[in-house]
Structures are given as structure tokens and as C-alpha cells.
C-alpha positions in Angstrom: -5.9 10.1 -10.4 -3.9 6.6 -10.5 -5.6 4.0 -12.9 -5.3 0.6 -12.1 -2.8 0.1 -15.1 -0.4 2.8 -13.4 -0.6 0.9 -10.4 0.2 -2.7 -12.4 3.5 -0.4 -13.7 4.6 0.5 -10.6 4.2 -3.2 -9.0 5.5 -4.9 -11.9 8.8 -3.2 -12.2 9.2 -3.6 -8.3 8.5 -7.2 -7.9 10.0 -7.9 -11.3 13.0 -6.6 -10.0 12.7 -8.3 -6.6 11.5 -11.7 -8.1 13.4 -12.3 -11.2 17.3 -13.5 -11.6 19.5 -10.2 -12.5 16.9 -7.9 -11.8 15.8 -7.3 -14.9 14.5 -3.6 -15.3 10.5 -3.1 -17.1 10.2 0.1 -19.2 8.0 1.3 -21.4 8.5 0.6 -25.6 6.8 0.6 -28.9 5.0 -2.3 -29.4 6.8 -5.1 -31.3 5.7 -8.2 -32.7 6.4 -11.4 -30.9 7.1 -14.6 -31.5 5.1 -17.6 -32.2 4.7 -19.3 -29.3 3.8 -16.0 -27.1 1.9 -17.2 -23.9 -0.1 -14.7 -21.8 -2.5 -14.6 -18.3 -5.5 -12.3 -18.3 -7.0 -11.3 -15.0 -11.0 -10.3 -14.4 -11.7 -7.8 -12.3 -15.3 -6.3 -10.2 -15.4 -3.8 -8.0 -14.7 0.2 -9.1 -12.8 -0.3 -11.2 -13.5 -3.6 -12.7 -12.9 -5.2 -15.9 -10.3 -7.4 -18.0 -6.3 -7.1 -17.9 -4.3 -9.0 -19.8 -0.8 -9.7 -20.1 1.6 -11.2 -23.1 5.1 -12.5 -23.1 7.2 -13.4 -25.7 7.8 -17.0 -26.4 11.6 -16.5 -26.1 11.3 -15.3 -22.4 11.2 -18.8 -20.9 14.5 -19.7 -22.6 16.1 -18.1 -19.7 15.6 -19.1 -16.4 14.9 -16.0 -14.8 12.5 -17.4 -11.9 15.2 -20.3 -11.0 17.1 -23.0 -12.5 14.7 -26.1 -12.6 11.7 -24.4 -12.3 8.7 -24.5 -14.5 9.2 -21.2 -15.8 5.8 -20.7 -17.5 3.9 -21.9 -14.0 6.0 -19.4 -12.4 5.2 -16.4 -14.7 1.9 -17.0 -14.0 2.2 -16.9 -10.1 4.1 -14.1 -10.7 1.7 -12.3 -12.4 -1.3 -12.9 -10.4 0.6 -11.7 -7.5 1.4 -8.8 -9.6 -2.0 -8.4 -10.4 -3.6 -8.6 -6.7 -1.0 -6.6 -5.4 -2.1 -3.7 -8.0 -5.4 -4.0 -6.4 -3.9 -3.4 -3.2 -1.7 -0.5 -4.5 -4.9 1.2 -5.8 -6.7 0.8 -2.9 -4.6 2.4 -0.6 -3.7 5.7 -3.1 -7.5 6.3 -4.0 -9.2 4.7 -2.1 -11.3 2.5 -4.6 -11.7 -1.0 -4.4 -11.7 -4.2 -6.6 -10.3 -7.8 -6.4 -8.9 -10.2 -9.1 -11.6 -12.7 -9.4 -10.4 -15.0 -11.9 -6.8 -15.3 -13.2 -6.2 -18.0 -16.5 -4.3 -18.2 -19.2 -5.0 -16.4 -22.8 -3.9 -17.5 -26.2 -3.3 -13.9 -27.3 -4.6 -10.3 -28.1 -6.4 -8.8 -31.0 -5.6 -5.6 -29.5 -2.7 -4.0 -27.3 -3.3 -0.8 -24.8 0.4 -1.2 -23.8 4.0 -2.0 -24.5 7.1 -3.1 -22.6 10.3 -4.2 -22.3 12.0 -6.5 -19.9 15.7 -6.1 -20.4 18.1 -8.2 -18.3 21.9 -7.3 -19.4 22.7 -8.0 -23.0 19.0 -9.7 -23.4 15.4 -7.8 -24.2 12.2 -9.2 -23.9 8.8 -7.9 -25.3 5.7 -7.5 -22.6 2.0 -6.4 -24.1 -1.0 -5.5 -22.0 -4.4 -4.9 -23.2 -6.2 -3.0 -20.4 -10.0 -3.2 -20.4 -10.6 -1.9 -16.9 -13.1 0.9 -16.4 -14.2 2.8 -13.3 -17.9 1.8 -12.4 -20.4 4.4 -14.4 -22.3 6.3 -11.8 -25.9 5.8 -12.3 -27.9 8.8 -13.9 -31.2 9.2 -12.3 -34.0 9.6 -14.6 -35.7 12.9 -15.2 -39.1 13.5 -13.4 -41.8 13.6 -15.8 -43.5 16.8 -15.5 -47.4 16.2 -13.5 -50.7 16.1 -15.8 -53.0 19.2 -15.4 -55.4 17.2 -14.2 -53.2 15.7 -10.9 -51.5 18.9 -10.5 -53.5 19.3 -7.5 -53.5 15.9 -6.4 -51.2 15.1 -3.6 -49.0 12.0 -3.9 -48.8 9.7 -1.4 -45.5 9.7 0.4 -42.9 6.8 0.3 -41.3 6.6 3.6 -37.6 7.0 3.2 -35.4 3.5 3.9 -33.6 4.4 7.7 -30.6 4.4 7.8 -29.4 2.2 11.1 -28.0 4.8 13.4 -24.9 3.9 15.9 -25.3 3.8 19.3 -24.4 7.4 20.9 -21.9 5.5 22.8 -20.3 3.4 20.0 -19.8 6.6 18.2 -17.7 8.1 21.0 -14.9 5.4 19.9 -15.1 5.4 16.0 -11.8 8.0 16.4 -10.4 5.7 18.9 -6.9 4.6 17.4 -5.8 1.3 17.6 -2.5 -0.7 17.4 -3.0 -3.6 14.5 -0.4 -6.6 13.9 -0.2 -9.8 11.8 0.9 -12.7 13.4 1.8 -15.2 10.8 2.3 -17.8 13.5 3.5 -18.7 17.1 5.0 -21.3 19.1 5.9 -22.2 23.0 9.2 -22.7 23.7 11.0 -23.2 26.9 12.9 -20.2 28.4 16.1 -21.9 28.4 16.0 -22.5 24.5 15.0 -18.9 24.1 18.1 -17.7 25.9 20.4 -20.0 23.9 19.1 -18.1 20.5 21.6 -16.5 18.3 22.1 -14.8 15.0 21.1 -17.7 12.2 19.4 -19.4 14.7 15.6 -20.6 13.2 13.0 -21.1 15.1 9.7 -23.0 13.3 6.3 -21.8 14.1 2.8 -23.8 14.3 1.6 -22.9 10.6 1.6 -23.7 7.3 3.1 -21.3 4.6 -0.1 -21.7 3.0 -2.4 -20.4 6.1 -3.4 -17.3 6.1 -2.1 -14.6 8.5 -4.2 -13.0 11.5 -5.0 -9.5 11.6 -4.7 -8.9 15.7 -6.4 -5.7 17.4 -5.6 -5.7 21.2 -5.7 -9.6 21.8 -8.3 -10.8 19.8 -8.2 -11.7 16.0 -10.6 -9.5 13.8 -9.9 -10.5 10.4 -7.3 -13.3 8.4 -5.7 -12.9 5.1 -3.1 -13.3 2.3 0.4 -11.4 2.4 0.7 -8.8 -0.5 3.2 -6.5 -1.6 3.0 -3.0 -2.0 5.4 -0.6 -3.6 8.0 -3.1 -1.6 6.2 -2.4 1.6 4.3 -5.6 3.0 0.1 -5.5 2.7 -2.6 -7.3 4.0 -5.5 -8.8 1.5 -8.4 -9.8 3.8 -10.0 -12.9 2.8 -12.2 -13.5 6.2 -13.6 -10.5 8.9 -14.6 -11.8 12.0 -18.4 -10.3 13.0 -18.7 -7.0 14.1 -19.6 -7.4 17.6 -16.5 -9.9 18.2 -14.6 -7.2 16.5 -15.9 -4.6 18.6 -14.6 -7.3 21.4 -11.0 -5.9 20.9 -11.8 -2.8 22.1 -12.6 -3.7 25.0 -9.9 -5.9 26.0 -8.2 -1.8 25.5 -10.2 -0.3 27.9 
């Protein structure tokens, strides 16, 4: 089963590629040392798995401009690799199914220890990439024996614990749970008059009523049931759900269906 490092391997070398000036390509190396000055991010994870993930770059890396001339290229390494790092999450979520979320993303002066190594090479030039990987799947808990009964309450009957219920769905909510349903983001809208839509054309731009900052609706039938941030996938677009509307104003949707 996929670990949450294969996941960070597979989103890396996508968005790298996508992100970074010449489309540098991220394979696997021996480790190498780096040079003085090497800078890294380390993300902390909860949920199953959870844990810590770092990641170290050599020093020499910000000598080219690979996320734009101008740009601070150490603030945009670390955007880059959070993004890289919550979009992991997402990438493990959706191919088994287990959950966890980056809670805390900062910088690291280094490693004592490496679980990985890379290499970003970018035409004639080669960088060195370490990750130490301290994320574990969530132990299961092991229930504790039963001690065996004293002779002397062998006979004796214990009194019975009720057992905690477990709150049962309505006969006729359970008739929809296999009910599929059509879900969209809308990332923002706008009124315009019918004569200004007719007059569109290719490179035409039209400017919608929210910030790039704001997060996106989830939309089931007409009504929004959660909001969240944009996330990349394997190159495929995601959803990372930061708000869920209640259950019965989610349950609202379905009606509007029906």
C-alpha cells in the first residue's frame, strides 16, 4: 500500500515540473553532502498516518531562479513545498483511503538523519534534495487480556454494562445514501448583461466577485455544502475542505433534487 512518502514522490516530481522554470526533472540518488548554507521546511502531520516530514535543499539551489526572476526564491520554495506537502495528503487520501492533514509547516535548520535522497536536475545543472520521513500509520490499539475470574466469583454474575447505541438513520434517510449526486466548485460568479455576454470572444476576460484568496464552494444541487482550498493531484485538480456546512442544510440539497 502507498505510504505517504510515495505519494510526496509522485506530487513532487509533478508540480516540480509544472512549477519550476525548465522543468526540472526529481529522481531518486545517493545521498550527497550539501552545502553550507542548506535551508529546509519540515511539515507535522495527525491523522493515520501522522507524524514529521522534512525536506532539505541545497544552499546552491536559490542561485538560480527557478520559481521566477525577482522573486524571493527561498519564500517561494517554501510555498511550494507546503503545497507539495498538502497535496500528498490529498493524493493518499484518495488511493487508500486514509486521512491526515499538514498541521504545521516551518522552516528546519537541518537533519541528523536522512530516510531519502534526490536529485533536481535542470539541463546542465543538478541539485541535491534530502527528506527524513518520520510518518507512521496510527498503531491500532491492543485490547487487554481478560483476567481469568477468582474461584470464589466464578458463580457470581456480573452486572451488565449497557452497550453505547449507536444512532440509527432514519429508514427513510437510508433509502438515499446510494442516491448519486452531481458536485461542482464554483470559485466565483458575476452578473453581466446579455449583450456583453454575446460580444465575448477568444482572450476575452471576464472578472468574477472573489478574491484569489477565498476559498471555493463545494455546490450539490443548488445549495453550498462545504468550502475549501484548491489542490493538486497527480495534475488533476482536488478539493481540501476547510468548512462543511451542517448536516441537515446538507441534506437540504437533496431535496432541491427531488
Amino acid at each position: 500500500m502507498k505510504s505517504y512518502l510515495d505519494c510526496w514522490i509522485g506530487t513532487a516530481t509533478a508540480l516540480f515540473a509544472q512549477a519550476l522554470a525548465g522543468e526540472p526533472q526529481l529522481s531518486e540518488s545517493l545521498p550527497k553532502p550539501l552545502a553550507a548554507g542548506s535551508f529546509g521546511f519540515a511539515a507535522i502531520l495527525s491523522g493515520d498516518p501522522a507524524g514529521r516530514f522534512a525536506v532539505v535543499l541545497d544552499a546552491t539551489i536559490l542561485e538560480t531562479p527557478l520559481l521566477g526572476e525577482g522573486s524571493d526564491q527561498k519564500a517561494g520554495w517554501a510555498e511550494l513545498l507546503r503545497e507539495v506537502a498538502e497535496a500528498a495528503s490529498g493524493d493518499l487520501l484518495a488511493t487508500t483511503g486514509k486521512k491526515c492533514r499538514v498541521e504545521s509547516f516551518a522552516p528546519t535548520d537541518g537533519e541528523s538523519k536522512i530516510s531519502r535522497a534526490f536529485e533536481l536536475k535542470s539541463g546542465d545543472r543538478a541539485w541535491t534534495i534530502l527528506v527524513r520521513d518520520e510518518v507512521k500509520a496510527a498503531q491500532a490499539a491492543i485490547a487487554e487480556p481478560a483476567k481469568p475470574a477468582s474461584p470464589v466469583a466464578s458463580n457470581a454474575q456480573a452486572p451488565s454494562t449497557p452497550a453505547t447505541a449507536t444512532p440509527a438513520l432514519s429508514p427513510g434517510l437510508e433509502l438515499l445514501l446510494d442516491v448519486e449526486l452531481d458536485a461542482s466548485l464554483r470559485f466565483g460568479c458575476r452578473e453581466m448583461p446579455l449583450g456583453e455576454i454575446l460580444d465575448l470572444g477568444p482572450g476575452d476576460v471576464v472578472q468574477l466577485d472573489r478574491h484569489i484568496a477565498d476559498p471555493v464552494d463545494l455546490i450539490v444541487g443548488d445549495k453550498i455544502v462545504a468550502r475549501g482550498e484548491v489542490v493538486l493531484i497527480n495534475g488533476n485538480f482536488g478539493l481540501r475542505i476547510t468548512e462543511v456546512a451542517a448536516p441537515r442544510k446538507r441534506l437540504e440539497s437533496i431535496r432541491c433534487l427531488f
